[in-house]
C-alpha positions in Angstrom: 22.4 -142.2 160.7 19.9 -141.3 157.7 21.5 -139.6 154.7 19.3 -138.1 152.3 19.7 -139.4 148.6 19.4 -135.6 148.0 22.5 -134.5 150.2 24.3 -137.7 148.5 24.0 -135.9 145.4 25.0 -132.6 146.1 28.4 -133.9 147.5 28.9 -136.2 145.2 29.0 -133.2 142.2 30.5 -131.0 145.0 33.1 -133.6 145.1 33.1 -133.7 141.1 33.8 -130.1 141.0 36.5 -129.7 143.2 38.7 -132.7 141.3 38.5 -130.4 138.2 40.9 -127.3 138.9 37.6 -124.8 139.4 40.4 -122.0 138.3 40.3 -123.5 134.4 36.9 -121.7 134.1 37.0 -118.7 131.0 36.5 -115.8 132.1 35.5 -114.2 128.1 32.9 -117.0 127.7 31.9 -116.4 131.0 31.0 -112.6 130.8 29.4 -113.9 127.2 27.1 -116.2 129.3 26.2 -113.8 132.0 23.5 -112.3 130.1 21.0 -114.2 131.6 22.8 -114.1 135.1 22.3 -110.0 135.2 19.0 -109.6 133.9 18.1 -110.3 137.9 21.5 -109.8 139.7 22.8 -106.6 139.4 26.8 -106.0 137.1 26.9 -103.0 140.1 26.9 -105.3 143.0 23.2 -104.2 144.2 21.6 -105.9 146.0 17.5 -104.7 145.4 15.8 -107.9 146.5 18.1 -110.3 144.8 21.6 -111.2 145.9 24.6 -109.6 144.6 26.9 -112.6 142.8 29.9 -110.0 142.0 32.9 -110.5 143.1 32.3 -114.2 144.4 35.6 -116.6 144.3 35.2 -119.1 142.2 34.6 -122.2 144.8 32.0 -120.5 146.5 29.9 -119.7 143.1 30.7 -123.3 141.9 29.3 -124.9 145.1 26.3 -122.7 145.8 25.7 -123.1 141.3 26.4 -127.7 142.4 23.8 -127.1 145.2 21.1 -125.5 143.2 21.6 -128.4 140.3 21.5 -130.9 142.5 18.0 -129.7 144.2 19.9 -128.6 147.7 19.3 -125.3 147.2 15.7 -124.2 147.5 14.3 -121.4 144.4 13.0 -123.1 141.4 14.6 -119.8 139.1 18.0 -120.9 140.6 17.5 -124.5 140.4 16.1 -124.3 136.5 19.4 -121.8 135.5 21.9 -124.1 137.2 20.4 -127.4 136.2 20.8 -125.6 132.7 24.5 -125.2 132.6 27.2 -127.6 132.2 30.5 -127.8 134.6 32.4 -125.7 131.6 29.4 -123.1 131.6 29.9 -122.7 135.4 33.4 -123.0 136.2 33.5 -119.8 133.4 30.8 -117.8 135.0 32.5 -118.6 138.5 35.6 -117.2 137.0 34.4 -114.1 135.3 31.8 -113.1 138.3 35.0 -113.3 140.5 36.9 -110.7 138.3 33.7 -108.1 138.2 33.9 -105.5 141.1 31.2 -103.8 142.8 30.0 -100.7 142.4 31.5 -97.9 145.0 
């Protein structure tokens, strides 16, 4: 069976992730660093060409964040922003995104 070094790498820090209770993420600092998150995903929940992240739980936001850093996920936007951030930085966007409702 062939294993790709990339798909090594994205469960590997999928692996990493998960040890680390994904819950510790801040909220506050995580709405602070969101600026750059809404600028193309819409706070309402929109979705106008690009994908709504509102609302997320936290271990899906972490893994899809792990997959764009690690290069399994492919848009060169996403993979620049993620590759970016560090664990704290994305475990608190993962936990305020989860808190923000969408729009009725």
């Amino acid at each position: 069976m062939h294993v790709s070094l990339r798909a090594v790498l994205v469960a590997a820090g999928l692996a990493m992730m998960m040890a680390s209770p994904v819950s510790a993420g801040d909220p506050a600092y995580g709405e602070y660093l969101s600026a750059e998150c809404v600028a193309c995903h819409q706070k309402s929940g929109r979705d106008q060409g690009i994908p709504s992240i509102v609302g997320w739980d936290e271990i899906s936001f972490v893994a899809v964040m792990l997959s764009y850093k690690q290069g399994g996920r492919e848009n060169e936007v996403m993979r620049n922003v993620a590759r970016s951030l560090d664990t704290e930085q994305i475990e608190a966007l993962a936990a305020y995104f989860a808190t923000v409702r969408p729009e009725q």
